[in-house]
C-alpha positions in Angstrom: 0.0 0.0 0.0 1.2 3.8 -1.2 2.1 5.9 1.5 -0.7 8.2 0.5 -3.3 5.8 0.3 -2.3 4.9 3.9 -2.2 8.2 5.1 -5.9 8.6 3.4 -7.2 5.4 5.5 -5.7 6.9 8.1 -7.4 10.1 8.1 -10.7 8.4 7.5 -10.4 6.4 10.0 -10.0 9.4 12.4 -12.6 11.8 11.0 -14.6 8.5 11.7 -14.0 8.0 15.3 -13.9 11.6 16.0 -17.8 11.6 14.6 -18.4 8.5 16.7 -17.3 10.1 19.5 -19.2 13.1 18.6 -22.2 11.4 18.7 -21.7 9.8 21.8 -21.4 13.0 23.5 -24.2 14.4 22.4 -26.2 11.7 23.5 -24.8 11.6 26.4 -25.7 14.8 27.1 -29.3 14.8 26.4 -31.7 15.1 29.4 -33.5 11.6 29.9 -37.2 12.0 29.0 -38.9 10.8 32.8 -42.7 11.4 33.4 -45.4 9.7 35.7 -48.7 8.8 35.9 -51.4 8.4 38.7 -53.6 8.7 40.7 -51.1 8.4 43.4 -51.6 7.1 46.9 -50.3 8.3 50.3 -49.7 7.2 53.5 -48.7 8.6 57.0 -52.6 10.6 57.3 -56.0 10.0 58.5 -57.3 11.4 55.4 -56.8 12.3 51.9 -59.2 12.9 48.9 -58.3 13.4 45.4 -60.3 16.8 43.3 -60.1 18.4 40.6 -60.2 22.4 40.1 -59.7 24.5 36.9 -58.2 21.5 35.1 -55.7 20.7 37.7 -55.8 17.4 39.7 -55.2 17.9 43.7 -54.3 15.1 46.1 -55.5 16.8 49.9 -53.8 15.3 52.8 -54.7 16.2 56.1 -51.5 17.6 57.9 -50.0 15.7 60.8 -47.2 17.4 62.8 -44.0 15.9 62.4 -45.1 12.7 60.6 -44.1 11.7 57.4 -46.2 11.1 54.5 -45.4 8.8 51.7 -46.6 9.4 48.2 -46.8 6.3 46.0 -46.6 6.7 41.9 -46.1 5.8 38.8 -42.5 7.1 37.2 -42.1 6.8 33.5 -38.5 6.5 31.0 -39.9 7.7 27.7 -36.3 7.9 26.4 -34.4 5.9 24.6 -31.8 4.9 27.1 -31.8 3.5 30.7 -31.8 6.2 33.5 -30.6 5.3 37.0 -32.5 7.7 39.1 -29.8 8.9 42.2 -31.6 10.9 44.2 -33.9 14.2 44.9 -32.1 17.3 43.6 -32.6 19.8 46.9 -35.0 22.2 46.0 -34.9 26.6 46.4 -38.2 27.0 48.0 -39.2 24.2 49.3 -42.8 24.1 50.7 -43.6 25.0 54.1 -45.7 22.1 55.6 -44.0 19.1 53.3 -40.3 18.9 53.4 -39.1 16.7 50.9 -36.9 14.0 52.0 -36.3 10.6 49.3 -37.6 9.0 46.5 -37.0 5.3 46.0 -38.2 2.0 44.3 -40.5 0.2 46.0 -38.4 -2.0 47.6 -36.5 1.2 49.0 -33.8 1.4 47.2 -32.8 5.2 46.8 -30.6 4.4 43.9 -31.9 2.7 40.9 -32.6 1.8 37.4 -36.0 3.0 34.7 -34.8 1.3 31.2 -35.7 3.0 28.5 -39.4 2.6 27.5 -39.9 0.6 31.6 -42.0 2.0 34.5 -41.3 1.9 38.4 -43.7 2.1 41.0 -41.8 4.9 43.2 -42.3 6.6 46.5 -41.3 9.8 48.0 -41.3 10.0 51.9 -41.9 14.0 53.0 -42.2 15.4 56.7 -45.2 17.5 57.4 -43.5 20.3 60.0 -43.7 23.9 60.6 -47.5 24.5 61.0 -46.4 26.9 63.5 -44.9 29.1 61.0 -48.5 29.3 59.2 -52.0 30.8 60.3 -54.6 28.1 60.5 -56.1 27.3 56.9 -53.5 28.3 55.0 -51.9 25.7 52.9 -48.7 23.8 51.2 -48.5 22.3 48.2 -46.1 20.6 45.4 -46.6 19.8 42.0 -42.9 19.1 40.9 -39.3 17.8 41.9 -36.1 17.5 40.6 -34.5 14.0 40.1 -31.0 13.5 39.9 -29.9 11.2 37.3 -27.0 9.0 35.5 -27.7 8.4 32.1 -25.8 7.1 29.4 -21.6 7.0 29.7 -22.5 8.0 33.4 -23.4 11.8 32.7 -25.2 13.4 35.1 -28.4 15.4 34.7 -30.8 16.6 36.6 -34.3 16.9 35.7 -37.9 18.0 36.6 -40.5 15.3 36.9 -44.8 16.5 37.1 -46.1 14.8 39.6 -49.6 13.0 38.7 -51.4 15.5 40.9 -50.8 18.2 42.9 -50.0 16.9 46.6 -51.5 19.6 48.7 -52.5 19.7 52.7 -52.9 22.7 54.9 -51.9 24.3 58.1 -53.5 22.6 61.2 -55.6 24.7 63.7 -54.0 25.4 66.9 -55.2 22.2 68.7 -53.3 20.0 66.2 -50.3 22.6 66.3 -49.0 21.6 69.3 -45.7 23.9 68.8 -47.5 26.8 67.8 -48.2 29.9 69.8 -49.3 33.7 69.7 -45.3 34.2 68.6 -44.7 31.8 66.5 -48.6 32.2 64.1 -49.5 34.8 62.4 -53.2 35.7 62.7 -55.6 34.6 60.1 
């Protein structure tokens, strides 16, 4: 073989991984395509009805102070690659009277795997605190969180997920408040 021709082959052969490697890239970089379905179901409260109001789905949850609710769903991979789902991503303003605290499989595991086009029954755990902070009747509620992911070649993303419905409860009245006082509640 001609020098030339080899150094030809060569170059090919270059531009050709350097496109491969191109692609990989950008696929790796693509956010994975997550989504979920309902209704959901909780746990952790005497009571919880499911309504809808100007087109929007709400799940109400009566509050309990300092008990944690669970909310079981459906969570979706619509992509074309597996996602392993790492955790919650924290959020900026995180509701008053549901603090956020894990999301796992069903067995409990807080790390694991949605292959492409698969579904997992999921759960996030929340605490319901700070009623205190709150007048009476006024209320919490979250439609959204951010899941931290590893998708293909081990890229991390992060990504907002719709929950099925929006998981709403409000503040107790002052007998189920048992921390709250004229300092710590405003009127209402």
């Amino acid at each position: 073989m001609t020098r030339p021709r080899r150094l030809r082959l060569l170059a090919a052969g270059v531009v050709s991984l350097v496109a491969v490697a191109g692609a990989a890239t950008a696929v790796a970089r693509m956010d994975p395509a997550l989504s979920t379905t309902g209704p959901g179901s909780v746990t952790g409260t005497e009571a919880s009805a499911i309504f809808s109001l100007g087109g929007q789905t709400y799940h109400q949850v009566r509050y309990a102070d300092r008990k944690e609710l669970t909310y079981s769903f459906t969570l979706h991979n619509d992509g074309t690659f597996d996602t392993t789902v790492v955790g919650l991503e924290p959020v900026q303003h995180e509701a008053t009277l549901l603090r956020l605290r894990s999301l796992t499989d069903s067995s409990g595991e807080d790390r694991f795997e949605v292959g492409a086009g698969d579904e997992v029954d999921v759960v996030l755990r929340m605490l319901m605190t700070d009623c205190e902070r709150l007048s009476a009747r006024a209320a919490s509620q979250i439609g959204e969180i951010g899941l931290r992911t590893e998708g293909f070649g081990g890229v991390e993303h992060v990504v907002t997920v719709k929950l099925p419905e929006q998981l709403r409860t409000g503040s107790a009245r002052e007998m189920f408040c048992p921390r709250a006082n004229a300092s710590t509640r405003p009127p209402g």
